[in-house]
C-alpha positions, 0 to 999 in steps of 0.5 A: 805712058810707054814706061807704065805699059811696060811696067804692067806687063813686067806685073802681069807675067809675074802674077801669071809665073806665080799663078802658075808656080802655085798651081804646079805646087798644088797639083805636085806630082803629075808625072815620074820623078827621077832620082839621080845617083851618082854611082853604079848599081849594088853599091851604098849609094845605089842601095840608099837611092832605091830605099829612099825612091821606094818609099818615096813614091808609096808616100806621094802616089807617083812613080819615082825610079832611080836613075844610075849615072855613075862617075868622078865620085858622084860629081857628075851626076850633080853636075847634071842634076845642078843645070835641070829646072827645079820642078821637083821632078829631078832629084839627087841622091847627093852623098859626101863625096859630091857635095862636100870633099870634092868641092874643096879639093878641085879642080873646080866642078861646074857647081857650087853645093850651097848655091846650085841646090835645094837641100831636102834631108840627109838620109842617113849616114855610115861611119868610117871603121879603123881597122888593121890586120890582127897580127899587129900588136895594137889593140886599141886606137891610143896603142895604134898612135903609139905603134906607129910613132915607134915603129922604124919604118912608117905604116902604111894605110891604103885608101880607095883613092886620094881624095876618097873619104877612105884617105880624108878620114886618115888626114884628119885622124893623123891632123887630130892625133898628131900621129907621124909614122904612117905613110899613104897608099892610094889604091883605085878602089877598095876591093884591093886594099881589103886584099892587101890588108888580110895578107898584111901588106898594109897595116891599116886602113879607114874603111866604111864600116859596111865594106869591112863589117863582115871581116871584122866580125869573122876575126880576119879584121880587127876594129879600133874605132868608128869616126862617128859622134855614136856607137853605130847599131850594126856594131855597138862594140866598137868604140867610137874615136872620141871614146878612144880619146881622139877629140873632136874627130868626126868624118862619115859618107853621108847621103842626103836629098836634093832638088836644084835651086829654087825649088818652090818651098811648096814643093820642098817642104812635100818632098821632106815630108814624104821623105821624113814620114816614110823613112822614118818608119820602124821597117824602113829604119831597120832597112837602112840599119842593117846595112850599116846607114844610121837614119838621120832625115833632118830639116832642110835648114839642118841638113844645109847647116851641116853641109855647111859644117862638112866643108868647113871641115874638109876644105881645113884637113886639105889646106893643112895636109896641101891636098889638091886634085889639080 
């Protein structure tokens, strides 16, 4: 008799918790929603947050305000977001860097991306750019390989940190080249290695394609190729790596949605709706566009297949090239 009472209060405080679930998801949004980004305000991050945040709470009637809390390449931010309850009131502007490069280089973050979160949609992606001082002789990316093999002394390519996906993006090309003759340069940000690179004194680097556009189109820089699967629309000149001949080559930073685990798929699939349809118009596209992000706004199932991918494809470039941030 005890046993069955206590099964019947087990049954009850489900149906009560699910009773209470759906009405949540039914009344979903009764209060501010905060979007969480890892990086300061100005940058891409930021920038994408509050396009996203904008047309977020037009889309669902509620005040959604950007919440800055920059640090460790956006993992601290989804730290914080990965312990908070999933009530869809707490959301993360994840990018590449948290979600993807981190975790497979360690040292070990007190999350894990597939397990400790709902994907909603990638918001859209910016491709990497090869560029080099133009008084280097190779004008095209076989040309570059080629140089770089030949040259006495190895070239040097900054990055705006080991680890950063300026420095990923330059493992996998040397992985998928077969390129011998270049030699890393880490800075601490990517400001310097602009600096360096217009004054010749490195000869390459695989910056994001809004950082380096301006200087690409005034002549300073000169562009090899971009790392996405497509021509980007901000620069449709440039070729993309596997034009170039370099196959299979893929790295972008990307910026995607999402919620803690467990996120009732009511609310989820709100979320995403919102999301797909307000981003999704010609005004909100053009917003992202100019700045150099391609739209993306796919399901949650695509968006976590190409999580997947992702880290599949970092946790192999750091194993082949012995990377490790411990």
């Amino acid at each position: 008799m005890i046993l069955f009472i206590q099964r019947a209060r087990r049954l009850l405080a489900a149906c009560l918790l699910c009773a209470a679930g759906a009405s949540g998801a039914a009344d979903y949004p009764a209060r501010p929603i905060r979007l969480i980004v890892g990086f300061p305000p100005g940058g891409g991050a930021d920038f994408v947050a509050r396009q996203v945040a904008q047309n977020l709470a037009q889309a669902l009637g509620a005040s959604v305000v950007v919440d800055n809390k920059p640090g460790a390449n956006g993992t601290l931010a989804a730290a914080d977001v990965a312990r908070l309850p999933a009530d869809g009131y707490t959301l993360l502007l994840g990018v590449s860097a948290s979600q993807s490069i981190s975790p497979v280089l360690g040292p070990k973050l007190p999350y894990d991306p597939l397990r400790d979160f709902t994907p909603i949609t990638q918001v859209g992606y910016t491709p990497l750019v090869l560029v080099v001082n133009p008084r280097m002789p190779a004008r095209t990316v076989s040309e570059f390989v080629r140089y770089a093999n030949s040259a006495s002394e190895p070239l040097t390519y900054g990055s705006a940190g080991t680890g950063n996906i300026t420095h990923m993006a330059a493992e996998l090309f040397v992985q998928s080249t077969g390129t011998t003759g270049l030699r890393h340069i880490p800075y601490k940000g990517s400001n310097q290695v602009i600096t360096d690179l217009l004054g010749g004194h490195i000869a390459a680097y695989f910056d994001t394609l809004p950082s380096s556009l301006p200087f690409i189109q005034s002549g300073q820089l000169r562009a090899l190729g971009v790392s996405s699967d497509a021509r980007s629309s901000a620069a449709p000149e440039i070729p993309t790596m596997r034009e170039a001949g370099v196959a299979d080559y893929h790295a972008t930073t990307w910026f995607g949605v999402f919620a803690p685990a467990g996120l009732n798929a009511t609310v989820a699939n709100r979320l995403y709706q919102a999301i797909h349809d307000s981003m999704g118009t010609p005004a909100a596209r053009q917003a992202l566009t100019v700045r150099g992000v391609e739209p993306v706004l796919d399901t949650p199932a695509s968006f976590r297949a190409e999580l997947e991918a992702d880290i599949a494809r970092w946790r192999e470039v750091t194993r082949r090239a012995k990377l490790s941030l411990d």
